[in-house]
Structures are given as C-alpha cells and as structure tokens.
Backbone as JSON, one array per atom type, in Angstrom:
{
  "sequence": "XXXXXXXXXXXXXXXXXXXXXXXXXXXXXXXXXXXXXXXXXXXXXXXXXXXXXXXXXXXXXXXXXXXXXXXXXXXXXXXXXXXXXXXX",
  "N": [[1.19, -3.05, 16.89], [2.89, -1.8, 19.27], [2.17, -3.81, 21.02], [3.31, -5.97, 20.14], [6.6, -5.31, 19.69], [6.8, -4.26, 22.51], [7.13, -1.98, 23.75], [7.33, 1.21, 23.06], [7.91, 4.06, 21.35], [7.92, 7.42, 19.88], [8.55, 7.55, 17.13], [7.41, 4.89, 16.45], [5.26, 3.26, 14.37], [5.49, 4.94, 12.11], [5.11, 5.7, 8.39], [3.19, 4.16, 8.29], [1.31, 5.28, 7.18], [1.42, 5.48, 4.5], [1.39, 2.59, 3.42], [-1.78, 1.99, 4.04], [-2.28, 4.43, 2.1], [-1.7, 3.37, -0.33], [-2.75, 0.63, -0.01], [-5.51, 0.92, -0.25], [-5.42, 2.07, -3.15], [-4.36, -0.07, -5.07], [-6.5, -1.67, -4.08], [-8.25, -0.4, -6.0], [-9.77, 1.88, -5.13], [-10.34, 5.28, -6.86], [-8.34, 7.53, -8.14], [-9.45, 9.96, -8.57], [-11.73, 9.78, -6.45], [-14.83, 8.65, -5.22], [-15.44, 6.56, -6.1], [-14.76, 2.98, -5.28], [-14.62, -0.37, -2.86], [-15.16, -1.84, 0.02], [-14.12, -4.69, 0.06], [-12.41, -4.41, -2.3], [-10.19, -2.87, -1.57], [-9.54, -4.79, 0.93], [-8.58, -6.45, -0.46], [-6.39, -5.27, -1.48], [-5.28, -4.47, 0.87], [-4.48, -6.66, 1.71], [-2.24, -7.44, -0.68], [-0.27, -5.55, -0.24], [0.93, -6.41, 2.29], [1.46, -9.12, 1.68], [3.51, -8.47, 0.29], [5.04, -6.61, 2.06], [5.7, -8.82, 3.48], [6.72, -10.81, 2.52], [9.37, -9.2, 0.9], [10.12, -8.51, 3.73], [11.25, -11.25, 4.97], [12.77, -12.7, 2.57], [15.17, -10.88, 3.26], [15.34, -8.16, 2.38], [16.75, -4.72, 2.3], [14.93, -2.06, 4.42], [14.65, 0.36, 3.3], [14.62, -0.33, 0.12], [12.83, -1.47, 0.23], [10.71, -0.03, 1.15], [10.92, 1.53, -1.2], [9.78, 0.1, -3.23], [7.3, -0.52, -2.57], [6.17, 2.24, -3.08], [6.42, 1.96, -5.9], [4.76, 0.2, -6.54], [2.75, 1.54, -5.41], [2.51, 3.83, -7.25], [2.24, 2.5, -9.78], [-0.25, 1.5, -9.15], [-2.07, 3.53, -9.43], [-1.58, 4.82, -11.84], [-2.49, 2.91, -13.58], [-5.23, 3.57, -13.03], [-5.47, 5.87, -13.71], [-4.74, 6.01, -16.68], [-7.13, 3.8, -17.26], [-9.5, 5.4, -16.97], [-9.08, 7.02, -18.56], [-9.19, 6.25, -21.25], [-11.79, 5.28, -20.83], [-13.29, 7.59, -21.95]],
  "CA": [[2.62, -2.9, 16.73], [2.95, -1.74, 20.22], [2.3, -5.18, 21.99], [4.59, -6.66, 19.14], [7.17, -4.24, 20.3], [7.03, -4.2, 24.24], [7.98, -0.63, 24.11], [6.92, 2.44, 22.75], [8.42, 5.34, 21.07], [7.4, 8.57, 18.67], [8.84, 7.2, 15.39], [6.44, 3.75, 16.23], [4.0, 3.26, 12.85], [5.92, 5.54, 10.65], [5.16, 5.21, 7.01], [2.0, 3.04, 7.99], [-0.2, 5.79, 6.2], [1.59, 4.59, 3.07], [0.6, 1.46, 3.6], [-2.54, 2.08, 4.11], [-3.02, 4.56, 1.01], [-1.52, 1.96, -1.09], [-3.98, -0.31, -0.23], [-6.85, 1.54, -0.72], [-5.27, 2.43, -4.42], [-4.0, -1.2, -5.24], [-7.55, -2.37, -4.04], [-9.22, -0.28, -6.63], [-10.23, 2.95, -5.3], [-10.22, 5.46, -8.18], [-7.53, 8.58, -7.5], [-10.26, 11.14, -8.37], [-12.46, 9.96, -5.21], [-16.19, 8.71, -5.11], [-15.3, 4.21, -6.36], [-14.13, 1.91, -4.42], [-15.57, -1.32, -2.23], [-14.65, -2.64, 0.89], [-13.31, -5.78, -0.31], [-10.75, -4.07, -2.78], [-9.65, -2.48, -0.25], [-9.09, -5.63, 1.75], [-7.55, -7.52, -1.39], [-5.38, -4.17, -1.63], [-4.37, -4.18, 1.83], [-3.57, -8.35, 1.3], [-1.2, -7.4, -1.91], [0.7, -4.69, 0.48], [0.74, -7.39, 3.28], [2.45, -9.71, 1.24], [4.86, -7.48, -0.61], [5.85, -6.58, 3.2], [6.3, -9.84, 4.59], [7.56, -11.42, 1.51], [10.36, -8.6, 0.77], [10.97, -8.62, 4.6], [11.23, -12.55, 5.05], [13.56, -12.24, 2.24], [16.06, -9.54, 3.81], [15.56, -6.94, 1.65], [16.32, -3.48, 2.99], [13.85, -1.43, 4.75], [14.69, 1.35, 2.39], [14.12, -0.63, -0.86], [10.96, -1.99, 0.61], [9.65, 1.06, 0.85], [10.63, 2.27, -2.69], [9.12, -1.85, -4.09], [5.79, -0.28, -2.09], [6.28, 3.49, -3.66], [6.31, 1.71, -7.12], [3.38, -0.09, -6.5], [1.72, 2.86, -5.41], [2.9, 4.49, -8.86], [1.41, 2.06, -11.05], [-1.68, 1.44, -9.11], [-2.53, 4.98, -9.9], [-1.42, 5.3, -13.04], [-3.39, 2.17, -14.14], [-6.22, 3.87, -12.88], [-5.99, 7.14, -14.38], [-5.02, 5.35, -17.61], [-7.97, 3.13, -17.51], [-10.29, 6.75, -16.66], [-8.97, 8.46, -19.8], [-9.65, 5.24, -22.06], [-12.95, 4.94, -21.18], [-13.61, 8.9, -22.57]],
  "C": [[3.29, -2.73, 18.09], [3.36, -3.13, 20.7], [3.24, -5.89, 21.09], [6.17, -6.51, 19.87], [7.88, -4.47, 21.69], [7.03, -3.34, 24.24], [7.39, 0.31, 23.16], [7.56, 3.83, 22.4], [8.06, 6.05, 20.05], [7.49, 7.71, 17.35], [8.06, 5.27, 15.13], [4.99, 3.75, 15.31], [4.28, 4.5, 12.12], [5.54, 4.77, 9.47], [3.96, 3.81, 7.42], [0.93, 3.5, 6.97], [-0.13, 5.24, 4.97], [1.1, 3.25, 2.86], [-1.07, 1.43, 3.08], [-3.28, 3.18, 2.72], [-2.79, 3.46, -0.24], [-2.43, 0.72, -1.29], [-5.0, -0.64, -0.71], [-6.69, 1.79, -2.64], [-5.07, 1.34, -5.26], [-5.64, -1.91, -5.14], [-8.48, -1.81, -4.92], [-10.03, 1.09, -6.71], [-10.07, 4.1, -6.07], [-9.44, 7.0, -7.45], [-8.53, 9.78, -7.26], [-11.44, 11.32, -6.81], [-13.67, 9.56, -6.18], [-16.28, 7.06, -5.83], [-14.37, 4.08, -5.62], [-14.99, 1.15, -3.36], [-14.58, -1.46, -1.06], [-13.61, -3.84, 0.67], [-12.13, -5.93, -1.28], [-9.95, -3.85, -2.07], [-8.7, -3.68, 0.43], [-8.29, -6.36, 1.02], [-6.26, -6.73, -1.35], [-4.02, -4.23, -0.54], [-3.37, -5.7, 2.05], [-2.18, -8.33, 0.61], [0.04, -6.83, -0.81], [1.13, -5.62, 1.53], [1.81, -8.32, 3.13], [4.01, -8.98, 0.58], [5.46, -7.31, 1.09], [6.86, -7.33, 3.92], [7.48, -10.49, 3.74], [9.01, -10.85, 1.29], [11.42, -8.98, 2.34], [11.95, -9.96, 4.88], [12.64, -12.59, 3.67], [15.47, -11.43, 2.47], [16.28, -8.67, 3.4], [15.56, -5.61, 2.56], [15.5, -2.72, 3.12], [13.25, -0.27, 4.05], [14.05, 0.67, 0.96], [12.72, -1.28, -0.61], [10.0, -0.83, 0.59], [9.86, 1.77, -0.74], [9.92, 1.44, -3.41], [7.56, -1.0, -4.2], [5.67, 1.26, -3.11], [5.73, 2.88, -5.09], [5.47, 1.02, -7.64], [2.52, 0.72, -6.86], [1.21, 3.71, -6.85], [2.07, 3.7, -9.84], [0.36, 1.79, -10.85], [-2.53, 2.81, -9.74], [-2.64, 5.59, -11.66], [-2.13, 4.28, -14.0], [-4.17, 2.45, -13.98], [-6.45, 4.94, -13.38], [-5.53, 6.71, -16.41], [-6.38, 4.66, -18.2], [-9.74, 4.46, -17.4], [-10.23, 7.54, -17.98], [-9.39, 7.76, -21.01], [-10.68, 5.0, -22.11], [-13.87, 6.35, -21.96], [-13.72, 8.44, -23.98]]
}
C-alpha cells in the first residue's frame, strides 16, 4: 500500500484487519476456531478482493463499502453458526 501510495502516514491500512477477518470467515473458517484450509481462505480473501475493487471501480462510497463488507462478514458467520447448530 505504501509503494502504491508514495507516502506514508499513521491512518495507512486502516480497516485492513477487516478485510482480512472477513476473508478468513467468507473462506470457511468456522467462528468457534479449530476448521478452516488454506485455500478457503484464499477463495475468501478473492470474494473480499472483488467486492473491493468491484464496489470501488463502481464509485461507491468508502463508507458503504465498508458496511457491503460488514454485511458480508454478518452472513458469513451466521451461515456458519447456522450450519453448526443444524448439524446437532
């Protein structure tokens, strides 16, 4: 992001962690901890990837991009603790 950039300041890769748990949750890993693969992961971090570029490319605001990603987040999770209580 840096070399992207030129320049450098504190508030540079805000809101990447989101990203990045999103990914991991979207790709599959299970909220409670102890599943998940590498390659969900990587499909995960693909989905978020696109949703980024796509929304940005677009012109959607930076704000609703991050709530698009939030609501992701939301149903990856909740499809997974859904799909956890179904198999009981």
């Amino acid at each position: 992001m840096l070399s992207r950039l030129s320049s450098a300041s504190a508030a540079t890769g805000n809101s990447f962690e989101m990203d990045a748990i999103a990914s991991c949750f979207v790709g599959g890993t299970a909220v409670t901890g102890g599943i998940g693969t590498v390659p969900g992961v990587v499909i995960g971090a693909a989905v978020i990837g696109v949703i980024n570029q796509g929304l940005s490319i677009m012109g959607v605001d930076s704000a609703l991009i991050q709530t698009i990603k939030g609501l992701v987040l939301l149903l990856a999770v909740a499809i997974d603790i859904y799909s956890k209580r179904r198999k009981r």
